[in-house]
TIDRENLUM-288945 format. One record per residue (C-alpha): residue number from 0; chain; z, x, y. Coordinates in Angstrom, 1 decimal, padded with zeros to 4 digits. Each point is the difference from the previous one (the first is absolute). Layout:
! TIDRENLUM-288945
+-----+-----+--------+--------+--------+
: seq : mol :      Z :      X :      Y :
+-----+-----+--------+--------+--------+
: NUM :   A :      Z :      X :      Y :
...
+-----+-----+--------+--------+--------+
***
This chain:
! TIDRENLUM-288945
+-----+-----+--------+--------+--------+
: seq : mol :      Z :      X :      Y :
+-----+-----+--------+--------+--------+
:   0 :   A : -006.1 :  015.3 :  024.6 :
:   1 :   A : -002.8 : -001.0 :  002.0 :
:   2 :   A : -001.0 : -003.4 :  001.1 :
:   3 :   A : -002.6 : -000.3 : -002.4 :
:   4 :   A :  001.5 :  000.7 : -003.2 :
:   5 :   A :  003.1 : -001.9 :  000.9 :
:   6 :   A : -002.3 : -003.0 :  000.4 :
:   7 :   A : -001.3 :  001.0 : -003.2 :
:   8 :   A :  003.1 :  000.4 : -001.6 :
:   9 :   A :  000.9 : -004.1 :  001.8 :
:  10 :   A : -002.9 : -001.4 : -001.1 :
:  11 :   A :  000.9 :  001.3 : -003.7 :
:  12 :   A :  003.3 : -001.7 : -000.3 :
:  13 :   A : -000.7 : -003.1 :  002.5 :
:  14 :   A : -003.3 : -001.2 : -001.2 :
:  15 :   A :  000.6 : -000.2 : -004.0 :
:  16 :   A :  003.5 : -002.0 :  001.2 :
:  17 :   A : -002.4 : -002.6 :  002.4 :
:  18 :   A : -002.3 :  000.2 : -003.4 :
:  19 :   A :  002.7 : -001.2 : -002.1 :
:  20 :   A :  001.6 : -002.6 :  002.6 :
:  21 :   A : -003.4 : -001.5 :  000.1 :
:  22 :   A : -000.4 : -000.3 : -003.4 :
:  23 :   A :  002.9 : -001.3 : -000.7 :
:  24 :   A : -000.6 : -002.7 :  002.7 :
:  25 :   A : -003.5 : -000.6 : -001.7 :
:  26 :   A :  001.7 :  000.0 : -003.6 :
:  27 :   A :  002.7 : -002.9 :  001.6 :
:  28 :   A : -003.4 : -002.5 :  001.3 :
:  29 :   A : -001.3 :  000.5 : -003.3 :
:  30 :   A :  002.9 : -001.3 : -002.3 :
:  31 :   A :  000.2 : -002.6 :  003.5 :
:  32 :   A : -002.8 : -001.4 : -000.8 :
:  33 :   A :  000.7 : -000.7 : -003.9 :
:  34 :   A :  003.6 : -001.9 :  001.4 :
:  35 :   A :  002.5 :  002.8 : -000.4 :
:  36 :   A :  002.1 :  001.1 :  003.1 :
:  37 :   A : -000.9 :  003.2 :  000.9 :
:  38 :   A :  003.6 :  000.9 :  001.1 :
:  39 :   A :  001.1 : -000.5 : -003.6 :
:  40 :   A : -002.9 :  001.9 : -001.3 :
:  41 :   A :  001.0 :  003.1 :  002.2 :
:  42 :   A :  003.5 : -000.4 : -000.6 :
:  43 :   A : -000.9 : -000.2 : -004.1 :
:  44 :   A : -002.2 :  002.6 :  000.8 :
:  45 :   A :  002.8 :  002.3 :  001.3 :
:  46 :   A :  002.4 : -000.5 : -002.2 :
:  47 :   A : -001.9 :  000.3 : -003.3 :
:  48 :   A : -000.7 :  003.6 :  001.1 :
:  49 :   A :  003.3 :  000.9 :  001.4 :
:  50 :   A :  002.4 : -002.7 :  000.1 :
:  51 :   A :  002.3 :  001.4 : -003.0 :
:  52 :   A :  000.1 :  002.9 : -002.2 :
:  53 :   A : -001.8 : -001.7 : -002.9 :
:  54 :   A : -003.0 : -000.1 :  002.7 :
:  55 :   A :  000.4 :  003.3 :  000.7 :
:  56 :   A :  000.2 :  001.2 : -002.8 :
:  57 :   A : -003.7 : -002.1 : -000.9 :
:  58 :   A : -000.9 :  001.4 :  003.4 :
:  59 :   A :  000.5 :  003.6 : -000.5 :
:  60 :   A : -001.5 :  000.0 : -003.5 :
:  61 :   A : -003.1 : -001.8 :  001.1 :
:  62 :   A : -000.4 :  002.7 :  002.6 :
:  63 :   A :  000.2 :  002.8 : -002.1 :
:  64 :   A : -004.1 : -000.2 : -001.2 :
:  65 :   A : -000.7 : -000.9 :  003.4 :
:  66 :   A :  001.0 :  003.2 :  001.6 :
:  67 :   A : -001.7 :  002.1 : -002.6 :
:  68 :   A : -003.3 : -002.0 :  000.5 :
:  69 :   A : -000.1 : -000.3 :  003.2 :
:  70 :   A :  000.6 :  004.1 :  000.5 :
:  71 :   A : -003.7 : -000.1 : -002.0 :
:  72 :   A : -001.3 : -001.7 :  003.4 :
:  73 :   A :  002.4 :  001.8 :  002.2 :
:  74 :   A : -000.7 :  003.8 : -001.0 :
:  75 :   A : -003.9 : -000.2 : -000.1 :
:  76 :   A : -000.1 : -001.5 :  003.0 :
:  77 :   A :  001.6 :  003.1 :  001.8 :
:  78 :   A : -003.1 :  001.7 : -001.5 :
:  79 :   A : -002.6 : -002.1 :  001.7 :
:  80 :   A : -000.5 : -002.5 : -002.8 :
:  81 :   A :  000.6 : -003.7 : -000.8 :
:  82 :   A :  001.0 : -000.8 : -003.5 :
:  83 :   A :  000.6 : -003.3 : -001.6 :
:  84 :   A :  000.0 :  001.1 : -003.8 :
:  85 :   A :  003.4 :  000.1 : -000.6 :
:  86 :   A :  000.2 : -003.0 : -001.9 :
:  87 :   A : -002.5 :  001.7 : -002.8 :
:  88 :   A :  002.0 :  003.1 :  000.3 :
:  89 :   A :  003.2 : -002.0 : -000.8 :
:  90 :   A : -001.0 : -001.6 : -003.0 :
:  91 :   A : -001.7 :  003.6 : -001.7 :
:  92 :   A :  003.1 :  001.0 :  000.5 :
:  93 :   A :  002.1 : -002.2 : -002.0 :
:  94 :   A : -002.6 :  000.6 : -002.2 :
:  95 :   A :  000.6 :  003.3 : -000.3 :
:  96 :   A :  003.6 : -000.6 : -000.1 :
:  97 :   A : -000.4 : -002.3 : -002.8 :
:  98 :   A : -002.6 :  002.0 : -002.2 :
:  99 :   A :  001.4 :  003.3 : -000.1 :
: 100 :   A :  002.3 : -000.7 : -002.9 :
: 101 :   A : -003.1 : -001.1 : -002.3 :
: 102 :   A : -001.5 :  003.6 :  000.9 :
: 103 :   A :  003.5 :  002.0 :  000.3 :
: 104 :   A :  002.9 : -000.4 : -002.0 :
: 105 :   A :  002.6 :  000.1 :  003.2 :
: 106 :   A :  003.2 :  001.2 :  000.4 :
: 107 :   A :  003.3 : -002.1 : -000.4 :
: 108 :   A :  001.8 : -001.0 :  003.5 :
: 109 :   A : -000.4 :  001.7 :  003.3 :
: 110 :   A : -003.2 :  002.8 : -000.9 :
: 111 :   A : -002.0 : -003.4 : -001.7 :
: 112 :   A :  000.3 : -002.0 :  003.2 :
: 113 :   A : -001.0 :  003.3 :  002.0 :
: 114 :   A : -002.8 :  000.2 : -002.1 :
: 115 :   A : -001.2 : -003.5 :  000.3 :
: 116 :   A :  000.3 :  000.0 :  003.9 :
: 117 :   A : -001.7 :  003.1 :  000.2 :
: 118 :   A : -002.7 : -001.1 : -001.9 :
: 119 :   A :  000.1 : -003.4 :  002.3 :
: 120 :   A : -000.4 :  002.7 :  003.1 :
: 121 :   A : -002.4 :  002.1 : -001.2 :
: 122 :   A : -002.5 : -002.9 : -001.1 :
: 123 :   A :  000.2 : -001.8 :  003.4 :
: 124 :   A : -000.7 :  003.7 :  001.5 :
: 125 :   A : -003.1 :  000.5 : -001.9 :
: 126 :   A : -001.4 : -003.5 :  000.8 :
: 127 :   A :  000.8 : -000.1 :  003.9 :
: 128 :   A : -001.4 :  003.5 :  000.0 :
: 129 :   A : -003.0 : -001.1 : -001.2 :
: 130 :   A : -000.4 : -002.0 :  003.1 :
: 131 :   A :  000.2 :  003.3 :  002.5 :
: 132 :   A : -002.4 :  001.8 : -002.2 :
: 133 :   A : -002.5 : -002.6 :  000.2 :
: 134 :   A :  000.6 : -000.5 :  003.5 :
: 135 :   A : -000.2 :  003.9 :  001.0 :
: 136 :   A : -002.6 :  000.8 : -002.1 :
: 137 :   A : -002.6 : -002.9 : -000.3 :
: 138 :   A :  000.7 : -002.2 :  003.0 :
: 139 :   A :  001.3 : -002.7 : -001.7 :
: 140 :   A :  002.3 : -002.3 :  002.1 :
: 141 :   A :  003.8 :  000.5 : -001.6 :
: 142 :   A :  000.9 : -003.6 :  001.1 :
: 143 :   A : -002.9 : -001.7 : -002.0 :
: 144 :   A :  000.3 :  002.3 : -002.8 :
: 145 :   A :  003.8 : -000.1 : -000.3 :
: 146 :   A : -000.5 : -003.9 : -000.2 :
: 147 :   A : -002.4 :  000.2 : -002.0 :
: 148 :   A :  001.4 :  002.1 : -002.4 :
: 149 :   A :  003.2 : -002.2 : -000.1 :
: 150 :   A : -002.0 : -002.6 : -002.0 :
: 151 :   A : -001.2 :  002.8 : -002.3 :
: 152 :   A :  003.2 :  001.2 : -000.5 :
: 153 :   A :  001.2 : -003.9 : -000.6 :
: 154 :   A : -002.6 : -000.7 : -002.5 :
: 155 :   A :  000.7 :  003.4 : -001.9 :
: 156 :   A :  004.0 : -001.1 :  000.2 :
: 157 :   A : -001.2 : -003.1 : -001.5 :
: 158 :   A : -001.6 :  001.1 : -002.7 :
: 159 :   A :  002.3 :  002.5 : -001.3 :
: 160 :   A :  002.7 : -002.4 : -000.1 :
: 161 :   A : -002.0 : -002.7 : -001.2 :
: 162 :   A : -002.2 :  002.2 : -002.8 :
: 163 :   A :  001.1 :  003.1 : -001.3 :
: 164 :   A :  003.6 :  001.2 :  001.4 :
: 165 :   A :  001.1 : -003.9 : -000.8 :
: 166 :   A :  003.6 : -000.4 : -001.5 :
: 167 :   A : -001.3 : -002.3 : -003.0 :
: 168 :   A :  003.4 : -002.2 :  000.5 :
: 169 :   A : -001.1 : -001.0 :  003.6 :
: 170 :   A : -001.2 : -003.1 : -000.7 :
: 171 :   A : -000.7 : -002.1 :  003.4 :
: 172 :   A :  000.5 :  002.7 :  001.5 :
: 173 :   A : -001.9 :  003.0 : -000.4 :
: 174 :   A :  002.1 :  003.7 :  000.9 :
: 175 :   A :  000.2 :  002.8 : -001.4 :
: 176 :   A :  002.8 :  001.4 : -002.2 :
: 177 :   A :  003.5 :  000.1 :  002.1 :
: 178 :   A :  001.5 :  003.2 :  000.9 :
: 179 :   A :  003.0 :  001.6 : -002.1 :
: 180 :   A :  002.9 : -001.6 :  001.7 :
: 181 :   A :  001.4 :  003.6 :  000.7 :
: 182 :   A : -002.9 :  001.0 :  002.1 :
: 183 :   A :  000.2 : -003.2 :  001.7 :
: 184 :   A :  001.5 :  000.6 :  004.4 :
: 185 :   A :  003.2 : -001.7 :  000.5 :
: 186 :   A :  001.5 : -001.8 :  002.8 :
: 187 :   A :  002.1 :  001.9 :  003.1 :
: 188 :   A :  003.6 :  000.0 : -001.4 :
: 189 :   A :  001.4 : -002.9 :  001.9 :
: 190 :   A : -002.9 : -002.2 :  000.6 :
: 191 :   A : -002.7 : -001.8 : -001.6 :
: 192 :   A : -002.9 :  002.1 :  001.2 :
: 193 :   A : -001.5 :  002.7 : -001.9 :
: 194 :   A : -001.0 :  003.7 :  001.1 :
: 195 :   A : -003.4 : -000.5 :  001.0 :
: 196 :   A :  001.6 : -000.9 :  003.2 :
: 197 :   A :  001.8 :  003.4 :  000.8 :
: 198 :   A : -003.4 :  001.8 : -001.0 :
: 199 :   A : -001.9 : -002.2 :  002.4 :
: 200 :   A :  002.7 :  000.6 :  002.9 :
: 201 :   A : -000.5 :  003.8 : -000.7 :
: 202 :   A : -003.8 :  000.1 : -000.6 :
: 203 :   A :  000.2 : -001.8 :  003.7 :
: 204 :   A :  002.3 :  002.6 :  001.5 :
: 205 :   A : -001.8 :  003.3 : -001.8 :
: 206 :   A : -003.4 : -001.3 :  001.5 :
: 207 :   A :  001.2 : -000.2 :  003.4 :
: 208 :   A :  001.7 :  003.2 : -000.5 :
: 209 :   A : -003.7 :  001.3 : -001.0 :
: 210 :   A : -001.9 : -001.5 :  002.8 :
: 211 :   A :  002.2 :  000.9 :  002.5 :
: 212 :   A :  001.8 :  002.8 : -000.5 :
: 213 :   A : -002.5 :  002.4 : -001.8 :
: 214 :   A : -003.0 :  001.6 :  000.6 :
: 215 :   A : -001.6 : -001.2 : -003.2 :
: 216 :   A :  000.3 : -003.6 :  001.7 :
: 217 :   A : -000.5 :  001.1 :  002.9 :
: 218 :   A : -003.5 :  001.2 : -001.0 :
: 219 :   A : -000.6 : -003.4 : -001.7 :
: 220 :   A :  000.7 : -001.9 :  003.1 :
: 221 :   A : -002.8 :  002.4 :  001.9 :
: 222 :   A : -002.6 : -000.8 : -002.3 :
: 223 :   A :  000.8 : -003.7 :  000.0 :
: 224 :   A :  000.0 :  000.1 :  004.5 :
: 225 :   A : -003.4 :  001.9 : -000.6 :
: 226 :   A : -001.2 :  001.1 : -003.0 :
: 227 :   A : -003.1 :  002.1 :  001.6 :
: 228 :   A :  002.4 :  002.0 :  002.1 :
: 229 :   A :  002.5 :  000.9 : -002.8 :
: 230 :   A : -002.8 :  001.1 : -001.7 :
: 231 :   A : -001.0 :  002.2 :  002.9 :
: 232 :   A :  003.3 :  001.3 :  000.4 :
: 233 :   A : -000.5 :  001.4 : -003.9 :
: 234 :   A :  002.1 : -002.4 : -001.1 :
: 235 :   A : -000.8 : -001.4 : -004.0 :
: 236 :   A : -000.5 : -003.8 :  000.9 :
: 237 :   A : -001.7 : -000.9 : -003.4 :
: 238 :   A :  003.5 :  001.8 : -001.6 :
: 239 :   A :  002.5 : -002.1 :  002.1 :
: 240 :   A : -001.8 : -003.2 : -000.2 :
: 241 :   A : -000.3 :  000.0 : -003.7 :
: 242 :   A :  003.7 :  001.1 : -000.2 :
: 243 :   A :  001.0 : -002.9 :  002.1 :
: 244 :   A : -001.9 : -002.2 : -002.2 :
: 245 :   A :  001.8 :  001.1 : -003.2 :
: 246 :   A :  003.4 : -000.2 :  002.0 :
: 247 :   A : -000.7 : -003.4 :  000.4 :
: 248 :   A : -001.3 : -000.8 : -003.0 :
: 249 :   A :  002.7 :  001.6 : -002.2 :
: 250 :   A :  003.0 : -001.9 :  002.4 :
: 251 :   A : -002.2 : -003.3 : -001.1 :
: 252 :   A :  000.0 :  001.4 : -003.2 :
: 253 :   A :  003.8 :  000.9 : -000.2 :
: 254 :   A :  000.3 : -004.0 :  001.2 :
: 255 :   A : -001.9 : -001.0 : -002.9 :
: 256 :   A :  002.1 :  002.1 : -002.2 :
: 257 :   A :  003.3 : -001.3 :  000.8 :
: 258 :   A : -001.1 : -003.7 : -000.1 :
: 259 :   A : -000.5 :  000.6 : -003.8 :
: 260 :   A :  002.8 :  002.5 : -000.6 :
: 261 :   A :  002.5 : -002.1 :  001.9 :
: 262 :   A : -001.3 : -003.5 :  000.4 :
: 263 :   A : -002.5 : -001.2 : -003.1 :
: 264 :   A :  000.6 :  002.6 : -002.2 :
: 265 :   A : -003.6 : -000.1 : -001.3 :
: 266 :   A : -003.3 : -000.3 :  001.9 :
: 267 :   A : -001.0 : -003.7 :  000.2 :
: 268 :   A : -001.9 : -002.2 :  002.2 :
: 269 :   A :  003.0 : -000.6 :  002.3 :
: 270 :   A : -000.3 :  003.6 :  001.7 :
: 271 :   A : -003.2 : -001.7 :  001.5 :
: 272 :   A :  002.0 : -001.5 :  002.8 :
: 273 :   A : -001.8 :  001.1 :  003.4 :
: 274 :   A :  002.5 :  002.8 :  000.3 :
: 275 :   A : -002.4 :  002.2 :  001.0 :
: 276 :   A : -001.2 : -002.5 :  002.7 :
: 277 :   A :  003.0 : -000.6 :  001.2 :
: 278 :   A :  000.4 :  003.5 :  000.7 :
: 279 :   A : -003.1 :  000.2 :  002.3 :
: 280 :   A :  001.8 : -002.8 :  002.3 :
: 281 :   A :  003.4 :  002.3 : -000.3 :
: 282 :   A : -002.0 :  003.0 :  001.4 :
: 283 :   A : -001.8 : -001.5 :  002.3 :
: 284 :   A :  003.4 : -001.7 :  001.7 :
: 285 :   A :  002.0 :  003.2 :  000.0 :
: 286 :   A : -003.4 :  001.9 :  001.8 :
: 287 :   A : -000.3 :  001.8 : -003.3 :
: 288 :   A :  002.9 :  002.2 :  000.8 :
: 289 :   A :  001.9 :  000.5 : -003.2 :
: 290 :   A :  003.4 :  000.3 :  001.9 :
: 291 :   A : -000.7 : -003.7 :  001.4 :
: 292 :   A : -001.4 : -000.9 : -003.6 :
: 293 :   A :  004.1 : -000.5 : -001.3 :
: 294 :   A :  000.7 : -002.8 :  002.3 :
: 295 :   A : -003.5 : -001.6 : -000.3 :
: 296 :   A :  000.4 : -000.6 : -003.9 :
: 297 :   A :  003.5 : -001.2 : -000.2 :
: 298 :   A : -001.4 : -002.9 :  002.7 :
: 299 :   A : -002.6 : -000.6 : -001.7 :
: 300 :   A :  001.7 :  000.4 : -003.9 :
: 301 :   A :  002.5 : -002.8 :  001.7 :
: 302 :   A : -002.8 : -002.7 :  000.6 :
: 303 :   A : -001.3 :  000.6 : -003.7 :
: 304 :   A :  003.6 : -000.5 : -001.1 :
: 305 :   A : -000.2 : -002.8 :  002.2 :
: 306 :   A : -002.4 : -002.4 : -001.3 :
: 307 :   A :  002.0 : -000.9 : -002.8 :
: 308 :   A :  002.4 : -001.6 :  002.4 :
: 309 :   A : -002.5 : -001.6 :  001.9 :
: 310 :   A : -001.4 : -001.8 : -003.4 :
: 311 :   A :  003.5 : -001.3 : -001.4 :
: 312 :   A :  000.7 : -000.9 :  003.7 :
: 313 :   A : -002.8 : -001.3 :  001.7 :
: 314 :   A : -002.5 : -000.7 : -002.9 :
: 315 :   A : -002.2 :  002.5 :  001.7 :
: 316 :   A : -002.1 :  002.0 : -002.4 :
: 317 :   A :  001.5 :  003.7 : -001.0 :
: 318 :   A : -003.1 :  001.5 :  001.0 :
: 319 :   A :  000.5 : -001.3 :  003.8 :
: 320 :   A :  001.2 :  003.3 :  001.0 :
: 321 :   A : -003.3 :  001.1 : -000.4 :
: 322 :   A : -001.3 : -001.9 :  003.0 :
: 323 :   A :  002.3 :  001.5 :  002.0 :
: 324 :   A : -001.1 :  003.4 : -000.8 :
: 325 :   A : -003.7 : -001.0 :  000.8 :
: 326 :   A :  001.6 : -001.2 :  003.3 :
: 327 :   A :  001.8 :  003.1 :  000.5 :
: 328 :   A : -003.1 :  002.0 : -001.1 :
: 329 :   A : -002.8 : -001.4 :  002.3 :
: 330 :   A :  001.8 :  000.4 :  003.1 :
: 331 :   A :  001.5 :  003.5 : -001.0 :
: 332 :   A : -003.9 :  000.7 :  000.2 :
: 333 :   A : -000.7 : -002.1 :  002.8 :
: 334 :   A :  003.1 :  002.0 :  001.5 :
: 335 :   A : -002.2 :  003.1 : -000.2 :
: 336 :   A : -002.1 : -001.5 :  003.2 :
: 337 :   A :  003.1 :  000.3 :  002.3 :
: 338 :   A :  001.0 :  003.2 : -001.4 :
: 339 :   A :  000.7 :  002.3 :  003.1 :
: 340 :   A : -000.7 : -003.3 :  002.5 :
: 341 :   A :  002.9 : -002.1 : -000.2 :
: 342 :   A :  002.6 :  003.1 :  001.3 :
: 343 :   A : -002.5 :  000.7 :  002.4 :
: 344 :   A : -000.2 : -003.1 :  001.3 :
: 345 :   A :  003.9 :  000.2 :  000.3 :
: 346 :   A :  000.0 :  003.0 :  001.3 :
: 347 :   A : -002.8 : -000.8 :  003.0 :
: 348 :   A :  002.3 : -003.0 :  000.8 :
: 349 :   A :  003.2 :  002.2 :  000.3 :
: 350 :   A : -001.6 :  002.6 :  001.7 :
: 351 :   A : -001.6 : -002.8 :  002.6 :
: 352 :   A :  003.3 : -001.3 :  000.5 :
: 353 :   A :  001.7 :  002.9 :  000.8 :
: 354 :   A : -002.4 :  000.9 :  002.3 :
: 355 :   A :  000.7 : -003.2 :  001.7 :
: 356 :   A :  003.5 :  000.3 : -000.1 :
: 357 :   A :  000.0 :  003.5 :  001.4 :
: 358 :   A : -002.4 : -001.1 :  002.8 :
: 359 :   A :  002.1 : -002.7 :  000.6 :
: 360 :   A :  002.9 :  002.5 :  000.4 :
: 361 :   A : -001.4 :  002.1 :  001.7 :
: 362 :   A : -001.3 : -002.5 :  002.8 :
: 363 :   A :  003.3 : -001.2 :  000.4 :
: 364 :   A :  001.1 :  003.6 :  000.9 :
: 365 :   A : -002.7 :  000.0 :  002.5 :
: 366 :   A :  001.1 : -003.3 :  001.2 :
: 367 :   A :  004.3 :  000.9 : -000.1 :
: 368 :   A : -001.1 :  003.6 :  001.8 :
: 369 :   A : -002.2 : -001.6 :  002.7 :
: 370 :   A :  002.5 : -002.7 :  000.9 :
: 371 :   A :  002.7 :  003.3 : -000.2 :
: 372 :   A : -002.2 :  002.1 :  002.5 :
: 373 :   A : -000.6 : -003.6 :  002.1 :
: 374 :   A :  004.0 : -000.4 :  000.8 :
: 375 :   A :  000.6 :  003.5 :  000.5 :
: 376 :   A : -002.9 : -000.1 :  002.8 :
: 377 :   A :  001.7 : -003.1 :  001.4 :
: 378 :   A :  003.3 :  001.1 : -000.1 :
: 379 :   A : -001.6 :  003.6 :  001.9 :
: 380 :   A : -001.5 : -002.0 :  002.3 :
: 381 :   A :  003.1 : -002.3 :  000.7 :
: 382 :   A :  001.8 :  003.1 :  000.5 :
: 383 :   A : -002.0 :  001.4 :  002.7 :
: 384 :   A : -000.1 : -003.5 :  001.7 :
: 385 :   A :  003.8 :  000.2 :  000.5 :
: 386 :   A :  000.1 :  003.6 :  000.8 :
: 387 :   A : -002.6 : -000.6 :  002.9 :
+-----+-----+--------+--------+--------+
***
């Protein structure tokens, strides 16, 4: 590997840690200043997410949408392109999840839930694709217009579950009608965490597998390091960045999916929950690899199991968590200014010292060989003194 991809390569690991450190740091001041000790805060912090296997267990299952949404950043952006619409692909696709039984009369069991997720998929697809097309086509920038679209997608959620798809015996709270309880996802035998979680894991793993090991993925990487030369090269750039669009969109989809099917059990206001936000900060701390997108989610699905803690404990409010994902997000962007500088730096400073210590060393084998060749030339010349 040469030097500059392995600072690359250091800078993708280090700098997203220093990003978290620091907000973690920034998150401690701020409970500071509202008189709770930060060290108890971290410490609650901590073992909330991971300190048993009850917070696990929370962990893991919060992480499972996380993963799936934040591959809807992750996979465009190896296309060139910035999306931030997965929270509006998410909630079409419990939607679509929880609608297809008033259209289709499903299955029992295992084919129904198929069914259902599929639908879930296929709807998130045909939304995030909708963002590529506009962008390839008519210029439109995909990172406004997958925003924008979110709050469309919101306000047609809204009014489906609230107008005509309402369950009549949702009183307080609108939803739709629940799922049959056979095409419902289950939990892991074992453990209180449902499915969604080994989909998630594998939608990870397959995309990385894509990206990296074929040429498919390959191609899609080209056109997102430069689009204009892919297309040079013959290569179909509209094709591939619509495709990673719809990838995106359908694992956003698929998350939406499993939060009814597994979770709710009908599509409510609940599966509003910034899920699809939260994903953004996910991909953008893992570099949007989707390999590094596993451990990024379980972190961050830990401080959302978190906050509950922190309220019983502390009296801090549940939604404190979220300030330390803002922390954690503006200086993961802020990061992206000493992207390439900070192992640089290091590596200058290495390099300089090493050159000092090997001029050092090498003086001081000047030095030893000229005080070597100064008592041979005085014992020589002692030598012919006595032999005279």
């Amino acid at each position: 590997m040469d030097r500059a991809r392995l600072r690359l390569s250091v800078d993708a690991v280090l700098l997203p840690m220093l990003a978290m450190a620091g907000a973690l740091l920034l998150f401690g001041a701020f409970v500071w200043l509202g008189g709770t000790d930060p060290l108890e805060a971290w410490a609650l912090l901590f073992k909330g997410a991971f300190g048993d296997a009850f917070s696990w267990q929370n962990t893991l299952q919060r992480a499972a949408p996380l993963m799936l949404t934040a591959l809807c950043v992750a996979i465009p952006h190896q296309a060139g392109l910035m999306v931030i619409g997965g929270e509006g692909a998410l909630v079409l696709g419990g939607l679509a999840c929880a609608a297809l039984p008033y259209g289709l009369a499903l299955p029992m069991g295992l084919p129904g839930t198929v069914l259902v997720l599929l639908a879930s998929a296929v709807m998130g697809a045909l939304w995030m694709a909708l963002v590529g097309v506009m962008r390839e086509y008519r210029g439109v920038n995909e990172t406004i217009s997958s925003l924008l679209m979110s709050y469309i997608a919101i306000g047609v959620f809204k009014h489906l579950v609230e107008g005509p798809m309402r369950d009549p015996s949702s009183l307080n709270k609108p939803s739709t009608l629940s799922l049959d309880p056979s095409v419902l996802v289950g939990s892991i035998p074992g453990y209180d965490v449902h499915w969604g979680l080994v989909w998630g894991v594998l939608a990870c793993l397959a995309a990385g597998v894509w990206l990296y090991a074929t040429t498919h993925g390959f191609a899609t990487r080209v056109v997102g390091g430069n689009s204009r030369a892919a297309r040079l090269v013959g290569l179909p750039s509209h094709g591939l960045v619509i495709t990673a669009c719809a990838l995106g969109g359908a694992c956003a989809g698929l998350a939406g999916g499993f939060e009814v099917a597994a979770v709710h059990t009908n599509a409510n206001a609940a599966l509003i929950a910034g899920l699809g936000y939260t994903g953004i900060l996910v991909s953008f701390v893992a570099r949007h690899n989707p390999i590094a997108v596993i451990p990024v989610a379980i972190l961050f699905g830990g401080f959302g199991s978190a906050g509950s803690l922190l309220q019983r404990r502390l009296d801090l409010p549940d939604a404190s968590v979220l300030v330390l994902q803002g922390f954690a997000f503006v200086l993961i962007l802020a990061s992206e200014a000493w992207r390439g500088r900070l192992t640089e730096g290091a590596w200058q400073g290495w390099a300089s010292w090493r050159a000092a210590q090997t001029g050092q060393a090498m003086e001081q084998a000047h030095e030893t060989s000229r005080q070597r060749l100064a008592r041979e030339h005085a014992a020589a010349t002692t030598a012919g003194k006595e032999a005279a």
